[in-house]
N, C-alpha and C positions, 0 to 999 in steps of 0.2 A: 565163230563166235566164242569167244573168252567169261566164263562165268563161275563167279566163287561162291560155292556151295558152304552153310554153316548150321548151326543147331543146337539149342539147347545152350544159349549164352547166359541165362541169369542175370542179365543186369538190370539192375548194379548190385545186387546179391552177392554174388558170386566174382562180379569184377567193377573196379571205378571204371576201366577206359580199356580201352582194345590193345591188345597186345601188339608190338610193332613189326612182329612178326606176320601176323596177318593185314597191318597196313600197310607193307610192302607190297605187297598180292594186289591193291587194289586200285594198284595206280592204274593199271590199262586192261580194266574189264568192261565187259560189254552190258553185263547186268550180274544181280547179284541176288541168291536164291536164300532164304533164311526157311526151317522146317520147324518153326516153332517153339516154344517156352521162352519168347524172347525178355517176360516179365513186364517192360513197361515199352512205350514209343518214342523212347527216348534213342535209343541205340535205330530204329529206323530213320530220325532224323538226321544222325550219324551217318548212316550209311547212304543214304539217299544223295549226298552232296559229289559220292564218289559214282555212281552207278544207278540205272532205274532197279530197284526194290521187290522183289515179289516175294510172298511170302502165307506162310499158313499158322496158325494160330495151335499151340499147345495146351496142353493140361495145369499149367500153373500160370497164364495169361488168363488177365481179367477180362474186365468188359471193354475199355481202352484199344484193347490189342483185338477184338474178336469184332469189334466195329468195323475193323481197318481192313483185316484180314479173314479170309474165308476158312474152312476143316481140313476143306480139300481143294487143291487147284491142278489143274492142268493146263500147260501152255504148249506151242509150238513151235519152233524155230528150225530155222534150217533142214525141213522136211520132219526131224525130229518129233516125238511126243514125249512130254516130262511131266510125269505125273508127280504131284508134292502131298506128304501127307505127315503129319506129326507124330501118327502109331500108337497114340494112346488108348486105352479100355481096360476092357477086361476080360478074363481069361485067355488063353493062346499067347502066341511072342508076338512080341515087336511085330518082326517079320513079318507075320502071317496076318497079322493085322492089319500092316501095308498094303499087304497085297490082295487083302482082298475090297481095300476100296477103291480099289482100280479093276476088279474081276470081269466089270461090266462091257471095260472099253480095253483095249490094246492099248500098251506105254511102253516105250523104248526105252528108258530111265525113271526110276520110282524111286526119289530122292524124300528120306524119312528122320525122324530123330527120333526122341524120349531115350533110349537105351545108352547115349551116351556112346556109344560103343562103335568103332568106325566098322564100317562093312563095303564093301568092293566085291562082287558076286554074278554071277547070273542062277535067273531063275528061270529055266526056259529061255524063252526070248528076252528076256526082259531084264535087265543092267537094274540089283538093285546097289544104290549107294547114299552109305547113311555117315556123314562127317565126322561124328564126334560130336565133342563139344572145344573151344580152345576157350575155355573160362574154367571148365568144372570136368577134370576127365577123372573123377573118385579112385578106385583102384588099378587105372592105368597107368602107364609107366609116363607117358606125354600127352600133351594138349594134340586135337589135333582138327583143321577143314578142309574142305575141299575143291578142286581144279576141275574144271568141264570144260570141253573145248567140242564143242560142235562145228563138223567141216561136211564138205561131200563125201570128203573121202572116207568118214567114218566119226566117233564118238570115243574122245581120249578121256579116260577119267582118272582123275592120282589122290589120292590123300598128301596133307601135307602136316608133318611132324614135328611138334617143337616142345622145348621144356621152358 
């Protein structure tokens, strides 16, 4: 299973239209994971046309987007568990904020955004990976999303870099 992982796009803030860099990626995926602050449902309509949509709802989504979209989701695929969370609050990182709204249940992948900032990690068991953003990457060097590919034989994850 082929799925591109993304987060914290802003639009249309931040961007009119998606970089063709990442619609490249999306001609042969199998769904398509968004982690929130997508801003309006206008870019899920966009994406929906290419891939089935899942997604979680950030700190600068209104009521629009929080309608549509849950805090927290988890899904399951190919034996897999992918836990989605935005990481937003307060006090603690990102991180640790992630992870702990999953503390309750086991997740093989805990796919998060807010920080902007890619991550590819394990924490324990647990694969955390956070995309970027490819609209708004503030003092990093490139935009950047991400690759999941769920098989039996295991869980490939990649970030993918662009300017």
């Amino acid at each position: 299973m082929e799925i591109i992982v993304l987060s914290d796009t802003h639009m249309p803030k931040k961007a009119k239209q998606l970089p063709e860099r990442f619609l490249k990626e999306l001609k042969n995926v199998d769904a398509i994971i968004h982690a929130g602050d997508w801003q309006t449902l206008e870019l899920y309509e966009t994406l929906k046309d290419y891939a089935p949509v899942y997604g979680v709802y950030g700190n600068v989504d209104g009521e629009e987007v929080q309608n549509k979209f849950p805090a927290k989701q988890l899904l399951e695929w190919e034996g897999y568990r992918i836990g989605i969370v935005h990481g937003h609050g307060e006090k603690k990182t990102t991180e640790k904020r992630a992870l702990e709204s999953f503390e309750d249940g086991a997740v093989d992948v805990l796919i998060y955004g807010h920080s902007h900032i890619p991550v590819l990690r394990y924490f324990k068991r647990t694969l955390l990976f956070n995309p970027g953003s490819l609209t708004d990457k503030r003092r990093l060097p490139m935009y950047s999303f991400g690759k999941l590919s769920l098989t039996k034989a295991g869980i490939h994850t990649e970030h993918i870099f662009f300017s």
